[in-house]
N, C-alpha and C positions, 0 to 999 in steps of 0.2 A: 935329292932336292934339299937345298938350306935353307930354314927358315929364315923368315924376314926378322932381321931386328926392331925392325916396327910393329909393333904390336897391332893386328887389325880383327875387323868383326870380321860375323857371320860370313855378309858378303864381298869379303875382302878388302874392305875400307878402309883408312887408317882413321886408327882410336888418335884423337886428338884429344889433348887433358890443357887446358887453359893454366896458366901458373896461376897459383892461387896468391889470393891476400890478404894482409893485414889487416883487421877490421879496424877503421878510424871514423873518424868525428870531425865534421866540417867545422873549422876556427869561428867561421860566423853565425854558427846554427845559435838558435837562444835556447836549448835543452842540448845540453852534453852528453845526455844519458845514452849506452848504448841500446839498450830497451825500455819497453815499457814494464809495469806489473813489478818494481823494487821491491824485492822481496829484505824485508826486515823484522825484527823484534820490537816490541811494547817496552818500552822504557818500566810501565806501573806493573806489569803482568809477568812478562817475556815469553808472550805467546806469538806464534808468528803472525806477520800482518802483510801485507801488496799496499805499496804508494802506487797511485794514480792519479793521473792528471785532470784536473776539472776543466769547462773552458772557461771563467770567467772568475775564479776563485782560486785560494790555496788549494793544494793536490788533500785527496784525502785516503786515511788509510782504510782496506777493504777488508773483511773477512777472506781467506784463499782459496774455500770453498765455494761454491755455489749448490744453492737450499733451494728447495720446492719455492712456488711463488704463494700459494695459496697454502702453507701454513704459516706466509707474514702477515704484517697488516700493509696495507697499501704505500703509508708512510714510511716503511722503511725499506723496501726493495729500491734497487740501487742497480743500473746493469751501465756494462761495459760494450763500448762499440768504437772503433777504429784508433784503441789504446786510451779512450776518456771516459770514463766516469759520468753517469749523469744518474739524479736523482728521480728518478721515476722508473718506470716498468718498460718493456718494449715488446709486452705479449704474448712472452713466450714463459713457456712452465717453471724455467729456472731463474733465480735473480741472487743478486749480490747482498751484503749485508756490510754496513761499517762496524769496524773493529770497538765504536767506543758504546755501541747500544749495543755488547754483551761483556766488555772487558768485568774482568770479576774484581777488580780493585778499583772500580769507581761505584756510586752512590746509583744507579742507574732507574730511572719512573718507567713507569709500563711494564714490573715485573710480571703480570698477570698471564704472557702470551707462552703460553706453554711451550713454545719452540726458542723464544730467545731465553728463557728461565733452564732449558736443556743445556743447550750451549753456553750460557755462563757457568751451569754447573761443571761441564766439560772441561774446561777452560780451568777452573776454580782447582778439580784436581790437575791440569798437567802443572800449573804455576805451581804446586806444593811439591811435586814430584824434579822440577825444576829447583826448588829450594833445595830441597832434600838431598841431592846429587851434588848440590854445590857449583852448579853450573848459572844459576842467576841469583843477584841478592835483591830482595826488594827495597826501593828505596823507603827508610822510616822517617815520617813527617817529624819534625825537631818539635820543641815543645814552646811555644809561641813566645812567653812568658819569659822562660829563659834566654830565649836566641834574640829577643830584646834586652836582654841585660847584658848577655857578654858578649855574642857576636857581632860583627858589624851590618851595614845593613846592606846586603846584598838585593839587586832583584832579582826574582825568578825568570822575570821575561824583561831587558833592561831597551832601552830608548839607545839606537846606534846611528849616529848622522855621519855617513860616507857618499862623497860628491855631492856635499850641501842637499843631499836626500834621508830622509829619517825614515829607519827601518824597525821594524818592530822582530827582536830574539824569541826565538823558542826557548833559548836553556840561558842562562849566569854567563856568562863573558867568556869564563874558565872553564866552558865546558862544551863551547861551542867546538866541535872535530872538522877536522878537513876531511871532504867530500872526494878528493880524487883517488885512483886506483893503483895499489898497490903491482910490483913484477908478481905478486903471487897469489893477484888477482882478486886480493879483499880489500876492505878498506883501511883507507891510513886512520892509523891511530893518534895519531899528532893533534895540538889545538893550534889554532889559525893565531893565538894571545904569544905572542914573541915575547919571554919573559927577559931574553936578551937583548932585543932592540927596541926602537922606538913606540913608542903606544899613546892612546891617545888620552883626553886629558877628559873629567867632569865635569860640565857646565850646569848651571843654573838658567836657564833661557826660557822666555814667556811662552807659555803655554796655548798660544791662539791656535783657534782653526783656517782655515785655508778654502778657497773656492768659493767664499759668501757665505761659508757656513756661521752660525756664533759662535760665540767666543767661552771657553770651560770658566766654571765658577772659579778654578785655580788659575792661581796670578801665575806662577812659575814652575816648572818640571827641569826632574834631571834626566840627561841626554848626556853619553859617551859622545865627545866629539873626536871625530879622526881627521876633522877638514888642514891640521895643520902638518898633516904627515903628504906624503908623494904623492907624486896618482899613482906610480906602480904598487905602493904598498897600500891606498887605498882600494884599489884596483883587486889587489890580492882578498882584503876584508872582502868584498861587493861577491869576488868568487869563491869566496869559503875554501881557502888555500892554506898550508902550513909554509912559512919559510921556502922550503925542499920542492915541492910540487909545483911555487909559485916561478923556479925557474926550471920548470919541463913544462911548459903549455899543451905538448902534445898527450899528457900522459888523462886517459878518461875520467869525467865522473861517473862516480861508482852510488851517489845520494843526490837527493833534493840538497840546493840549500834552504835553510830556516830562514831565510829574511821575510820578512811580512811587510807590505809597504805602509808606516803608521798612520792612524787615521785615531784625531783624539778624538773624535765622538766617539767610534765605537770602541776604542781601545784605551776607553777613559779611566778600568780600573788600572790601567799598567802606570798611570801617572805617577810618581814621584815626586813629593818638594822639598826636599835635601836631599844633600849629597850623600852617596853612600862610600864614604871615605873614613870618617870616624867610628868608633863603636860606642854602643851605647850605653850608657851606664847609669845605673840606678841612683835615682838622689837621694843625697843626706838625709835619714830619717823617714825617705819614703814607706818602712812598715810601720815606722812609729804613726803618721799619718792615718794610715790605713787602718791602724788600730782602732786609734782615738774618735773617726769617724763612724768607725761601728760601734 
């Protein structure tokens, strides 16, 4: 007797194998991500951290473990359910913890709770072990004084208006990365800032609120405008794209983007009233000043 070249079970059935697929991403979905739970690095630390989606706020980042509930305090357990994020408990023994009420390179209140005091210290050593290996640098704050005299004035988080929408940056302009996914399956390293093509320009533009809200004690703020560039290249800004990625549409994100939708009431320290174009420099005689005043 010759066996079947169809491969069958037990009871003589044929094994049917479906071809398989390509994992993708619906063009019209509003999250590109292939999952949930983004697993990344602390910029201040470089300890790992989980992006998660909230429902009605920026994503926030999580601790990757999950802790007892009942050695937190009630305010700070955090649980996850059908890939969101939500800030409170859901009764059960274990809960979630955010990454920035134990990061060890912030300033953090409530040191008192002998379990997040644990885990910062944890943390505390792998970030120096992390130093030490040379596999993270930590970023060192520049010195105020100085980077008012010679550097120019960069923001840390700048004012970005694409399609007549103003977005509020997580990072400098120049340091904003593209979001999409690498053939080898990490992320691109590229900036979305085209220091070869078009870019947009610094405006000075009044600083009002929006929706009936009032209006900021400041007359004027600076705002990166991109409204006189394309819609494909503003297009590309809005999705956190590098030149390269912005002509593969199909190719996944691999992050969140940073855009924050801005709101000057709450985001009234990010305000600006000059342009950060010039550097600053110390005036004529300004120690002599400072002298003669002491």
């Amino acid at each position: 007797m010759r066996p079947s070249p169809v491969p069958r079970r037990w009871d003589n059935r044929p094994v049917r194998s479906h071809p398989r697929r390509s994992l993708c991403v619906d063009p019209d979905s509003p999250s590109r991500l292939l999952r949930c739970a983004q697993r990344d690095r602390c910029r201040e630390c470089g300890n790992a951290v989980e992006w998660y989606q909230r429902v009605r706020d920026r994503p926030v980042l999580l601790h990757p473990q999950e802790l007892p509930a009942a050695a937190l305090p009630a305010d700070h357990r955090w649980h996850v359910s059908s890939g969101l994020a939500y800030h409170s408990g859901d009764g059960s023994a274990w809960c979630r913890l955010t990454h920035a009420s134990i990061c060890p390179a912030r300033d953090i209140d409530g040191a008192s709770v002998p379990e997040l005091t644990r885990l910062r210290r944890m943390l505390a050593v792998h970030t120096r072990r992390l130093v030490d290996a040379g596999s993270f640098t930590p970023a060192v704050p520049a010195d105020p004084a100085a980077r008012q005299q010679e550097g120019p004035c960069r923001p840390a988080r700048p004012v970005v208006q694409i399609l007549y929408v103003r977005y509020l940056a997580a990072r400098p302009l120049d340091e904003i990365q593209c979001v999409a996914q690498t053939r080898r399956r990490d992320r691109c390293a590229l900036r979305i800032l085209d220091v070869h093509g078009s870019a947009g320009v610094w405006r000075l533009v009044p600083a009002t609120a929006t929706h009936g809200q009032l209006a900021l004690p400041a007359d004027v703020m600076a705002v990166y405008d991109l409204s006189s560039l394309p819609y494909a290249e503003q297009l590309r800004w809005r999705t956190q794209r590098c030149p390269q990625h912005a002509e593969t549409p199909t190719a996944a994100d691999l992050a969140l983007t940073d855009w924050e939708p801005f709101d000057p009431l709450v985001h009234h320290a990010h305000v600006h009233r000059r342009l950060p174009t010039h550097s600053r420099r110390p005036r004529p005689g300004g120690g002599a000043q400072k002298a003669a005043r002491r």
